[in-house]
C-alpha positions in Angstrom: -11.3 -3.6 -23.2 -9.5 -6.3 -21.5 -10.4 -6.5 -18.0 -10.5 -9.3 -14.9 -12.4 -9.2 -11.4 -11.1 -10.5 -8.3 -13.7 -11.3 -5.0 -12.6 -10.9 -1.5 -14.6 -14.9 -1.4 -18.0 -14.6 0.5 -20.7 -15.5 -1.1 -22.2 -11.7 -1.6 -19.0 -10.7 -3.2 -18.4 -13.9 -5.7 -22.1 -13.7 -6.4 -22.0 -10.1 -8.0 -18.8 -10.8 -9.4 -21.0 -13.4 -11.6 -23.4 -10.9 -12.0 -20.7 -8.6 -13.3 -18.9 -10.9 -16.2 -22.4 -11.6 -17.3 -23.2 -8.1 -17.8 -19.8 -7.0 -19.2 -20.6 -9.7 -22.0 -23.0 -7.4 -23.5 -20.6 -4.9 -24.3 -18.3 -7.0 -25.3 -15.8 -6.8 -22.4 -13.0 -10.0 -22.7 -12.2 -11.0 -19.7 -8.2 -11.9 -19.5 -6.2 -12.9 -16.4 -3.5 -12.6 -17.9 -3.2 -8.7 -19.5 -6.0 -7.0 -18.0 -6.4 -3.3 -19.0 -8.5 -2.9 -15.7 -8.8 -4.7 -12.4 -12.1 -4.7 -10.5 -12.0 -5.8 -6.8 -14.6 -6.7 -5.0 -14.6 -6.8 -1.3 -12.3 -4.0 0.5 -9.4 -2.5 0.7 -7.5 -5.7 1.6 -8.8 -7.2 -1.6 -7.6 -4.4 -3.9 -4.2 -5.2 -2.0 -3.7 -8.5 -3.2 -5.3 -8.0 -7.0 -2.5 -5.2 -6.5 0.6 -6.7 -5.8 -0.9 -10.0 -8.6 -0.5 -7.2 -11.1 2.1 -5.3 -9.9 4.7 -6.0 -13.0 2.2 -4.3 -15.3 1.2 -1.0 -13.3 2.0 1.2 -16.6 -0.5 -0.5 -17.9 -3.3 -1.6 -15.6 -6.0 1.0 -14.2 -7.8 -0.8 -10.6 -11.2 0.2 -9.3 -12.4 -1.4 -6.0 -16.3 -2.2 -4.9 -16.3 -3.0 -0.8 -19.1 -5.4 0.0 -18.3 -4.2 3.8 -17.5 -1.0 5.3 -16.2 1.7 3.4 -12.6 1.5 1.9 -10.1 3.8 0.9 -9.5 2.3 -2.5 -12.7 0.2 -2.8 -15.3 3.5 -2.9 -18.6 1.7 -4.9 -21.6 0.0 -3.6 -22.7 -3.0 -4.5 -25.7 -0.9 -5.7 -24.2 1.0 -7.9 -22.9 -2.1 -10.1 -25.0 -1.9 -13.1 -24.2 1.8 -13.0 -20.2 0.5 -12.6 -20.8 -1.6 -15.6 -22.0 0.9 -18.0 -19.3 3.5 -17.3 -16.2 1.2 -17.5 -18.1 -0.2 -21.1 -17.8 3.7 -22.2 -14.3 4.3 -21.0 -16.4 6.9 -19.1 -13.5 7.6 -16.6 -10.4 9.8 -15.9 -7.5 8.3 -14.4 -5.7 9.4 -10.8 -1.8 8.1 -9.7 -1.0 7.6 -6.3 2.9 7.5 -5.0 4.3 3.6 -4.1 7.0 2.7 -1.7 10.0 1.0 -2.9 11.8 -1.4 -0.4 15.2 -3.0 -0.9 16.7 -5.8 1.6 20.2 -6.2 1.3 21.5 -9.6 2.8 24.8 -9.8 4.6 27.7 -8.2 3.1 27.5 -9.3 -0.2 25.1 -7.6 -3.3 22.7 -9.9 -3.4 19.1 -7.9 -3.0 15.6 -8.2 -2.8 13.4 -5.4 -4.3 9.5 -5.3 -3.1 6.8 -2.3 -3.9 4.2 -1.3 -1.3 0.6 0.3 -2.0 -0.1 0.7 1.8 3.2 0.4 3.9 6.2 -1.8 4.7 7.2 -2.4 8.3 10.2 -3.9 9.9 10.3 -5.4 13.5 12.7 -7.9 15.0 12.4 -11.8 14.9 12.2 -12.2 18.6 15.7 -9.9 20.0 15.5 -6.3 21.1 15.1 -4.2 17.7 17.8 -1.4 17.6 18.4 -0.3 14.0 20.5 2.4 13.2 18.4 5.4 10.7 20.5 7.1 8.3 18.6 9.9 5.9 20.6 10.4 2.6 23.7 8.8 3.9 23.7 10.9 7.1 23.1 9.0 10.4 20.0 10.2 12.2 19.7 8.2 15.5 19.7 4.6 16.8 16.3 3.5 17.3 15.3 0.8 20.0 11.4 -0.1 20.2 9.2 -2.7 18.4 9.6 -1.5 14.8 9.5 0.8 12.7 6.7 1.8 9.8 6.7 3.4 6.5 4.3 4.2 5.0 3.1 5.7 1.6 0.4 8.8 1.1 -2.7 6.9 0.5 -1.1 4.1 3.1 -1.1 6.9 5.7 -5.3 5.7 6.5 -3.9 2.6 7.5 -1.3 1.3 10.4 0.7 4.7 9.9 -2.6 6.1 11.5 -2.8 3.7 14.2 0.3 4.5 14.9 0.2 8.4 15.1 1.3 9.1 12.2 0.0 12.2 9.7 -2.1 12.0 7.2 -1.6 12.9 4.0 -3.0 13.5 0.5 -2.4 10.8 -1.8 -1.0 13.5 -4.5 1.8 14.2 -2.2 5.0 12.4 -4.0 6.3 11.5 -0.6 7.0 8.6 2.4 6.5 8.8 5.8 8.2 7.2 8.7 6.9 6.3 11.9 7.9 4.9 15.3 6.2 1.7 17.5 6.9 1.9 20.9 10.1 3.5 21.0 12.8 3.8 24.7 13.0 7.0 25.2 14.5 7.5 28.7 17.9 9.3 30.1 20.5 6.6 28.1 18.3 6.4 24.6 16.9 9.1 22.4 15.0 8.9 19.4 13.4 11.7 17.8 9.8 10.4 18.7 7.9 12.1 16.2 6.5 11.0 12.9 9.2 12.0 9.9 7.9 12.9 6.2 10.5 12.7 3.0 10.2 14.1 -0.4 10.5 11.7 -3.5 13.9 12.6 -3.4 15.2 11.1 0.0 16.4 7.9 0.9 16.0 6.2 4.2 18.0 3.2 5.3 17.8 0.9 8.3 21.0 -0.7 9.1 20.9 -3.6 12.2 22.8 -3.2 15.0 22.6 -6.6 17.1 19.6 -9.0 15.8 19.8 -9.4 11.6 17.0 -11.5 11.2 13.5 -9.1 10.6 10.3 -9.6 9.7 9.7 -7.2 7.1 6.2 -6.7 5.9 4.9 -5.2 2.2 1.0 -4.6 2.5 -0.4 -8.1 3.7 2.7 -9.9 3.4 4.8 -10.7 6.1 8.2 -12.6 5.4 11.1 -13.3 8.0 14.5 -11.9 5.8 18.1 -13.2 8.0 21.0 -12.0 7.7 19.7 -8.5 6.7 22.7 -5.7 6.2 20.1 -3.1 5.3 16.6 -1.6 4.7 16.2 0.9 2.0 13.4 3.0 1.8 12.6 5.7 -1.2 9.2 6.4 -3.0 9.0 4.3 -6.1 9.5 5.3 -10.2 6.4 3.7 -10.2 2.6 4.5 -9.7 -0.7 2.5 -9.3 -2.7 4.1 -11.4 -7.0 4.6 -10.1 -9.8 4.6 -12.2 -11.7 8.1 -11.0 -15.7 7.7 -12.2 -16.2 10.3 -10.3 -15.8 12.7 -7.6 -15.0 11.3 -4.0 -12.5 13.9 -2.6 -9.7 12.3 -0.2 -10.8 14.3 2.8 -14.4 12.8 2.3 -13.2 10.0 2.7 -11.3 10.4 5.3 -14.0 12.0 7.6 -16.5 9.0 6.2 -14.1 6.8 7.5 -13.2 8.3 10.9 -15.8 10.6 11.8 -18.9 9.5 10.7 -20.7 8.2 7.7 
């Protein structure tokens, strides 16, 4: 198996990381940057992010497994501890393998048909460059309302742990084909409206942001923040696409989510 490993960059993480390719030798394991069959992260969630989006062209084809050398993550679920355990397992191909739902964002500039196309494990939020942010929210086609606040978030399932939560947003399970929209700091008074709640849409639903004053944004995928100008339009949907997890074993989602939150 074909495999690489990629370390958040402390010390602790690069040194098991070491530990790791030495121990993978004995079986045999090649280690290729280039076609991995499986990516290892080590450090959190934020480091499953970026070995993520480095291997996003080749999701059909690449399984990811995460190992947090911090506090608990949502993708990266092993112990440092458990590593030799880790090792053995992946050697054996001792593992099923679990999908979880992406988000698709399209940017179209100006009036024209040029586009830029980005896919989000977490989320992808939009605020203004600096101006009042008033977009105008159209579901299938359909307007919806004219938003003014700060931004607006969406997010994925298994991105609903994340700044969709800080936000108010629901969570949801990650087997749940589905996107969810919410709101940061939205004017609600006697003059503007929004709808003020958090939305969900089914695989089949498209959502697009379309400027009303401002067109510069700053339009964020995961980590990665980059100011788009002259934007026309923000199209949401969930992606063809899924990142596929390697499951070792069983960690339900609502575990998780009450190790996380509640108490561990």
């Amino acid at each position: 198996m074909k495999y690489v490993i990629f370390s958040k960059g402390d010390e602790k993480s690069n040194l098991l990381r070491l530990s790791m390719i030495a121990e993978f030798r004995e079986y045999e394991m090649e280690y290729d940057e280039q076609e991995p069959e499986l990516v290892l992260s080590i450090g959190g969630d934020g480091t499953l992010l970026a070995a993520f989006h480095e291997y996003e062209h080749r999701l059909s084809k690449t399984v990811f497994l995460g190992i947090h050398t911090g506090h608990l993550g949502f993708y990266a679920d092993w112990r440092p501890h458990e590593a030799d355990k880790l090792v053995k397992l992946i050697a054996a191909r001792d593992y099923s393998v679990v999908s979880y739902p992406l988000l698709k964002t399209t940017v179209r500039y100006g009036l024209g048909k040029k586009e830029a196309e980005y896919v989000a494990l977490n989320e992808s939020t939009i605020k203004s460059s600096g101006g009042p942010f008033v977009v105008d929210v159209l579901i299938n086609g359909n307007h919806f309302e004219r938003f003014r606040g700060d931004g607006l978030c969406m997010s994925t399932p298994s991105g609903t742990t994340a700044y969709n939560k800080s936000l108010g947003g629901a969570l949801m399970h990650p087997s749940i084909s589905a996107m969810q929209l919410t709101e940061m700091a939205s004017i609600n008074n006697r003059i503007y409206r929004t709808i003020g709640s958090p939305l969900i849409f089914p695989d089949h639903h498209e959502v697009s942001l379309r400027p009303v004053n401002d067109k510069d944004f700053q339009i964020s995928i995961d980590h990665l923040s980059i100011l788009h100008r002259d934007v026309g339009e923000i199209r949401y949907e969930v992606a063809k696409e899924k990142a596929q997890f390697a499951r070792l074993r069983q960690f339900p989602f609502w575990q998780r989510v009450h190790d996380s939150f509640i108490e561990d």
